[in-house]
C-alpha positions as CSV (number, residue, x, y, z in Angstrom):
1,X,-50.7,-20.3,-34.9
2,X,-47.8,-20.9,-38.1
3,X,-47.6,-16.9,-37.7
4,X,-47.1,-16.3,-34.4
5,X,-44.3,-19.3,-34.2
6,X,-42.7,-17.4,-37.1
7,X,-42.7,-14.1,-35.0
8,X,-41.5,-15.6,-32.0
9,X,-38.4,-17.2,-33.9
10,X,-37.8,-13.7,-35.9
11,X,-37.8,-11.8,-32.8
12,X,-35.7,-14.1,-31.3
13,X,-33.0,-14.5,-34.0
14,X,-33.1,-10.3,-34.0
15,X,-32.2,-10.3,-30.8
16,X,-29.5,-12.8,-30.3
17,X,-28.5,-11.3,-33.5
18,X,-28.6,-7.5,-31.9
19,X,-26.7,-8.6,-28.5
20,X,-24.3,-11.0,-30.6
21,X,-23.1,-7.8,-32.5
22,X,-22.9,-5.2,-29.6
23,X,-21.1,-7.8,-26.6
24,X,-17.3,-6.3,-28.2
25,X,-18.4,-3.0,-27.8
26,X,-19.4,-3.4,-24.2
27,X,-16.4,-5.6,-23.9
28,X,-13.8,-3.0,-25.2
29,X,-15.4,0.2,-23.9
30,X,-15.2,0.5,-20.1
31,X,-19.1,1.8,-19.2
32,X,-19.6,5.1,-18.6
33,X,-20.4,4.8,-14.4
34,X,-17.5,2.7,-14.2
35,X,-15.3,2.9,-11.3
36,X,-11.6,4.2,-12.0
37,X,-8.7,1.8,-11.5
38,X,-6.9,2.2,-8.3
39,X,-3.6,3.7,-7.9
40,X,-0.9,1.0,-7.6
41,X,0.0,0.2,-3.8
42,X,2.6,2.4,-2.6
43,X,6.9,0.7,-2.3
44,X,7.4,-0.1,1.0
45,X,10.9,0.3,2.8
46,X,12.6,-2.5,5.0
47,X,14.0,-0.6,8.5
48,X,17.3,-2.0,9.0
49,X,17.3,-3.0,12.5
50,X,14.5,-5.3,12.9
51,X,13.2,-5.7,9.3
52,X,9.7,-4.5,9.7
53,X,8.5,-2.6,6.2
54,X,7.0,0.9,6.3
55,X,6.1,3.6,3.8
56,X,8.6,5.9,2.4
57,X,6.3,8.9,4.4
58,X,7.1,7.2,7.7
59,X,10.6,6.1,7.5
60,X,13.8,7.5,8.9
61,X,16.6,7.9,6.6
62,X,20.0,6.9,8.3
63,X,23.5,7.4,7.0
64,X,23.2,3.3,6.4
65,X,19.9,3.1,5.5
66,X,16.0,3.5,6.4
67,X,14.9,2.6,10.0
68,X,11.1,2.3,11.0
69,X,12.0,4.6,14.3
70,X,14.2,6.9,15.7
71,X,15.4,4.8,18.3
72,X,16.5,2.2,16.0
73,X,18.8,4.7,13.8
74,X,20.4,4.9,16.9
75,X,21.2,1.9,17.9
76,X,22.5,1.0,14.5
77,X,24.6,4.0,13.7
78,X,26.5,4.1,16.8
């Protein structure tokens, strides 16, 4: 019974021992099927006129600025 007490506590002294040693390798190391990060969120422009924001692919460019539509370049740059 002594022996197999003694077994039990060697095995488990190994293995706190083994995963003790290898956690800042896991830790430092992203895993292998890890997703990438994503890409940062896109700046978003303020239309002049009513203030609403919009990507830089679907805003106007005025003389005064960036507006969300056509109709509100026009009304501002009168």
């Amino acid at each position: 019974m002594k022996f197999l007490l003694l077994l039990g506590l060697f095995l488990l002294i190994g293995y706190c021992w083994r995963s003790l040693r290898s956690a800042p390798a896991r830790v430092a190391a992203p895993a292998a099927g890890a997703a990438p990060e994503p890409a940062p969120a896109p700046t978003m422009l303020r239309c002049l006129h009513c203030g609403v924001h919009l990507p830089p692919a679907d805003a106007i460019t005025g003389h005064a600025g960036v507006y969300c539509s056509e109709a509100h370049r026009a009304i501002r740059e009168r």
